[in-house]
C-alpha positions in Angstrom: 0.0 0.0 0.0 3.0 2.4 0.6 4.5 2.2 -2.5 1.1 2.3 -4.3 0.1 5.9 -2.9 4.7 6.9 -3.2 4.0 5.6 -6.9 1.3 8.5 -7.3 3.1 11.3 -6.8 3.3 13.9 -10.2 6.6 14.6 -11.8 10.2 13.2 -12.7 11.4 14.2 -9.5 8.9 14.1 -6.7 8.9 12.0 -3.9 8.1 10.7 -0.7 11.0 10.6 2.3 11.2 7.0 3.9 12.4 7.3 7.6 12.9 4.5 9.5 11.1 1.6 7.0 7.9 3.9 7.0 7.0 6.9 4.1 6.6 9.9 5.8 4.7 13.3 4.7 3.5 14.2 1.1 5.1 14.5 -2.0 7.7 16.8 -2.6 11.5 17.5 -2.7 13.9 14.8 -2.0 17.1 15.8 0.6 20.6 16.9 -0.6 22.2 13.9 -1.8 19.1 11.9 -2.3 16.6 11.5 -5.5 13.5 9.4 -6.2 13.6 6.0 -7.3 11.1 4.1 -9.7 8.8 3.9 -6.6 8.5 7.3 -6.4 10.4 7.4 -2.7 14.0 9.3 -2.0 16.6 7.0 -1.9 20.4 7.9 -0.7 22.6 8.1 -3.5 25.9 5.9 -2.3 27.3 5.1 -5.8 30.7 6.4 -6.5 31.1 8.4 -9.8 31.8 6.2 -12.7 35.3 7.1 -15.1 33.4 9.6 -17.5 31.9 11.6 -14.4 35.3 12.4 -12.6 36.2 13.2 -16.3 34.0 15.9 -16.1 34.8 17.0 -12.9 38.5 16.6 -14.3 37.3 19.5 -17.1 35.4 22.0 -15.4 38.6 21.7 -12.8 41.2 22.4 -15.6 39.2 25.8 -17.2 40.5 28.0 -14.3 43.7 26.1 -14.6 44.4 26.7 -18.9 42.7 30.3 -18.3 45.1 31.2 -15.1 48.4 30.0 -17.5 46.9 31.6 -20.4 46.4 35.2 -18.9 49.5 35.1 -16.5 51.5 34.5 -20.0 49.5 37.3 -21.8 50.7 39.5 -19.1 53.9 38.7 -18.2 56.3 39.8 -21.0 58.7 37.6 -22.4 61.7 39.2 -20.3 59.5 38.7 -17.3 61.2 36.2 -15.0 57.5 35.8 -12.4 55.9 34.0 -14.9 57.5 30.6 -14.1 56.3 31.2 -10.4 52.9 32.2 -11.4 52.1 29.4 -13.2 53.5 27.0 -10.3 50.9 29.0 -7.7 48.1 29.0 -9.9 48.7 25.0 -10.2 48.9 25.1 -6.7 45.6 27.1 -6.1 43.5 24.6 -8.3 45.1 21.6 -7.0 44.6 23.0 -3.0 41.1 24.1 -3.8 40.2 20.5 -5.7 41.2 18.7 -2.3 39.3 21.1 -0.1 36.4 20.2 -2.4 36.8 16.7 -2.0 36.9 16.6 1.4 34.0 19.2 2.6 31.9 16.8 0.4 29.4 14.0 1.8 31.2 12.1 3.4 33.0 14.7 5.0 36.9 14.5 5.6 37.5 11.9 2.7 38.7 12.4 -0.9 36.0 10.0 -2.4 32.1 11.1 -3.2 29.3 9.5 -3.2 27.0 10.4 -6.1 23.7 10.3 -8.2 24.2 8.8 -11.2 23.1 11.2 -14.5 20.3 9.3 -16.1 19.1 12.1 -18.8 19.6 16.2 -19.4 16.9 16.7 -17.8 18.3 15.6 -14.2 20.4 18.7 -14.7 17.2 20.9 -14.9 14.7 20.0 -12.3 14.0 23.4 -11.7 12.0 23.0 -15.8 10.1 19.9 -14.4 8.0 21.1 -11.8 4.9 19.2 -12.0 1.4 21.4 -11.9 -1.2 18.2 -10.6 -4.3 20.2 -10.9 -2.9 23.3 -13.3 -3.0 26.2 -10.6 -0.8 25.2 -7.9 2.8 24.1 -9.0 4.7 21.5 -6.9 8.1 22.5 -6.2 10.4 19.4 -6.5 14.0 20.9 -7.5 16.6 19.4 -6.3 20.1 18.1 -7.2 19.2 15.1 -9.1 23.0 14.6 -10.2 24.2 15.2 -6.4 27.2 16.2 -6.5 28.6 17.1 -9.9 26.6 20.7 -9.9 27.4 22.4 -7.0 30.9 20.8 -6.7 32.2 22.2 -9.6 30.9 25.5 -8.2 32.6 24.7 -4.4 35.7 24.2 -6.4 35.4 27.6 -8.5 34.8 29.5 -5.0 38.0 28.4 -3.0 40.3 28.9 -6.3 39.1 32.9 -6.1 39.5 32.5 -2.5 43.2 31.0 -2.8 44.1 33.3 -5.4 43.1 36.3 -3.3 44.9 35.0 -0.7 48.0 34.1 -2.2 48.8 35.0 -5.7 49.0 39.2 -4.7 52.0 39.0 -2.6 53.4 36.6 -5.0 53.3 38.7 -7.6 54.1 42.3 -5.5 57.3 40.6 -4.5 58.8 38.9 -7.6 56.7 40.6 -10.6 59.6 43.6 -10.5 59.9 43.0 -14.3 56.2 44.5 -14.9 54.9 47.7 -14.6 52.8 48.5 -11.4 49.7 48.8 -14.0 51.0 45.2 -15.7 51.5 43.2 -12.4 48.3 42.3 -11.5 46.2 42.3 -15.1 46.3 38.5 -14.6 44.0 38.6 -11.5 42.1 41.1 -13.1 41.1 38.9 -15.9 40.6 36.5 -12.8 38.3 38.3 -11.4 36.4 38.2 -14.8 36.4 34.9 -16.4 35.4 33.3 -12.9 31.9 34.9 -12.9 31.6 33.6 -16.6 32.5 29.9 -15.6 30.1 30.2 -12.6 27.1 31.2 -14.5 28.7 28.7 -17.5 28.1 25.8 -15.1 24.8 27.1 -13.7 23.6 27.8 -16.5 24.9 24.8 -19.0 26.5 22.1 -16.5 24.0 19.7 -18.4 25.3 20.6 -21.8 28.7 20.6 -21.5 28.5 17.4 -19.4 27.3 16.1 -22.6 29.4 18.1 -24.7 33.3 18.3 -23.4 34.9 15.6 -24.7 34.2 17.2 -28.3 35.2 20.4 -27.1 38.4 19.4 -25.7 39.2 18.1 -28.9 38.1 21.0 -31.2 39.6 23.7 -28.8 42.8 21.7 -28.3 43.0 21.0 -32.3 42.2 24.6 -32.9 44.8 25.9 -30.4 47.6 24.2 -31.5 47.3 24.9 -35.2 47.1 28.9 -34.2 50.3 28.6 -31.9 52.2 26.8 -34.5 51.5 29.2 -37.1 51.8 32.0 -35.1 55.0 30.8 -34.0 56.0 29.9 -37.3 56.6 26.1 -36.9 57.1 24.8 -40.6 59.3 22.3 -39.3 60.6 19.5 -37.0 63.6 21.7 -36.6 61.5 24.8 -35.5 60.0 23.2 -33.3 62.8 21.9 -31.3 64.5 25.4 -31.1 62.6 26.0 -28.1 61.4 23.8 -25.0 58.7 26.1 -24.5 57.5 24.9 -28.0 57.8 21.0 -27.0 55.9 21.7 -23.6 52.7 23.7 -25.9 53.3 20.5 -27.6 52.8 18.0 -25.3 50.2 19.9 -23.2 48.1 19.6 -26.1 49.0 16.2 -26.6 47.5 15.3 -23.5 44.4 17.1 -24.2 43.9 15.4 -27.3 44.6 11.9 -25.2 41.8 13.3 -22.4 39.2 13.7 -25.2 39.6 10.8 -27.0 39.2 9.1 -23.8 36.4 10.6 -22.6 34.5 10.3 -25.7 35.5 6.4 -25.8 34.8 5.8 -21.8 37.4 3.1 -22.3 34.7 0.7 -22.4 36.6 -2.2 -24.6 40.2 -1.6 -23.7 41.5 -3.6 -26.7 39.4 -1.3 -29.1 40.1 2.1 -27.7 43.2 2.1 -26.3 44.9 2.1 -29.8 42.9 5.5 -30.8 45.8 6.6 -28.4 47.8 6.6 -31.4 46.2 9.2 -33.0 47.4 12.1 -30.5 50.3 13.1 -32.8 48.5 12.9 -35.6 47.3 16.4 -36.0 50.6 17.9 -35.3 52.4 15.3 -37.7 49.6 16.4 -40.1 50.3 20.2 -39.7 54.5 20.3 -39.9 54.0 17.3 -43.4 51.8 19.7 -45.3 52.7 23.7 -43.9 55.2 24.1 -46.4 53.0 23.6 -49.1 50.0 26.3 -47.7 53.3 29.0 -46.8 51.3 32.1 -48.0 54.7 33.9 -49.1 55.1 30.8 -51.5 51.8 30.8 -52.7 51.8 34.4 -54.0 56.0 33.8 -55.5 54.7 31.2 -57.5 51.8 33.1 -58.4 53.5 36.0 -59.6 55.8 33.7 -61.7 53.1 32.3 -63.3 53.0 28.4 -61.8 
């Protein structure tokens, strides 16, 4: 008889609480960390996240990260000698703030989670699925159906701006003497911008890009490396040897190619995905084979001598 009168209640995500082997109270909102069953009762979410959820957590954690090295190098100057030690505290920042995380998550004090599994979109957008039973009154039933991956990422974004407050402006007052006092802290200004945007990004699209990063990792990363190379003006194996700063953007994309490919392939069948590994260098290979022949100065030479 209880489960016949849980099983009535409206919605995807309405429930009844079960307290001590009896359903108490009327339909409505589950408890943090808890979502409806097919019963229609809140159940306790104790599954760990599987491989392609901490991938995702692995992404959203890594934004701050690339934008953090990308500004502090906008900034810096190339005869800037802070940069190095910028980029070492901003890694240290994310990677502080990504323990913190873990542990002030359920349970508390350890470095695993417990988690919701994602079934569909919508479990990102509950808010969107409020049921109306009779058409007047609504019955409010949001809730973090993929408990945590939404508000962790957003945890995580709060304790990098706090870190970064914290630390990174008497790092860079005491060894950013290269820079102008205008120049020295541009990089926490930009900060201060882009972590807004990521907020509302994930509060706003978590759902999507849950679905979506693995091809966006790959696009951006693809993207990314052909500008630097031609911007740098990498026509050749030799070029890009002259310089281990060249060979680190190198292999930093490298592994963001390998991160999309595996999180588009979940490693399901190890034998059959582990060899797409293989294509990582392929873009590059592909770009320093074939540059010489799209040089734009050559182009227009043999243009003008008729070829």
């Amino acid at each position: 008889m209880a489960v016949a009168m849980s099983s009535t209640c409206p919605g995807l995500y309405c429930g009844k609480i079960l307290i001590n082997g009896s359903i108490e109270g009327e339909c409505g909102v589950c408890p943090r960390g808890e979502r409806t069953n097919m019963q229609k009762i809140c159940e306790k979410c104790n599954e760990s996240p599987d491989l392609y959820d901490w991938l995702y957590l692995g992404f959203m954690a890594m934004l701050p990260l690339v934008l953090h090295w990308f500004f502090i190098e906008w900034y810096s100057g190339k005869k800037s000698s802070s940069a190095l030690f910028q980029h070492i505290t901003a890694l240290f920042e994310c990677s502080a703030a990504a323990v913190i995380t873990l542990l002030v998550n359920d349970p508390v004090g350890g470095l695993s989670i417990r988690s919701c599994r994602v079934q569909m979109l919508s479990d990102w957008y509950t808010m969107l699925y409020n049921p109306s039973p009779d058409y007047v009154t609504t019955l409010h039933c949001t809730q973090e159906a993929v408990f945590p991956l939404y508000t962790m990422v957003l945890i995580y974004y709060a304790f990098c701006l706090v870190l970064m407050m914290m630390l990174r402006p008497l790092l860079v007052k005491k060894i950013a003497c290269g820079l102008g006092k205008s120049d020295r802290f541009k990089s926490i200004y930009a900060a201060l911008y882009f972590f807004p945007i990521l907020t509302v990004l994930q509060a706003v699209g978590g759902g999507l890009l849950y679905y979506a990063f693995p091809y966006i990792i790959l696009v951006l990363s693809l993207v990314t490396l052909a500008v630097y190379m031609s911007a740098s003006e990498i026509q050749s194996f030799k070029n890009l040897v002259a310089k281990k700063k060249r060979l680190v953007v190198l292999f930093s994309h490298w592994l963001l190619h390998a991160y999309g490919i595996i999180s588009i392939s979940r490693l399901d069948k190890l034998e059959q995905d582990l060899p797409l590994l293989a294509l990582v260098p392929g873009p590059a290979l592909f770009y320093l084979l074939t540059a010489r022949f799209t040089e734009p100065t050559r182009i227009i030479n043999e243009g003008g001598n008729g070829h």
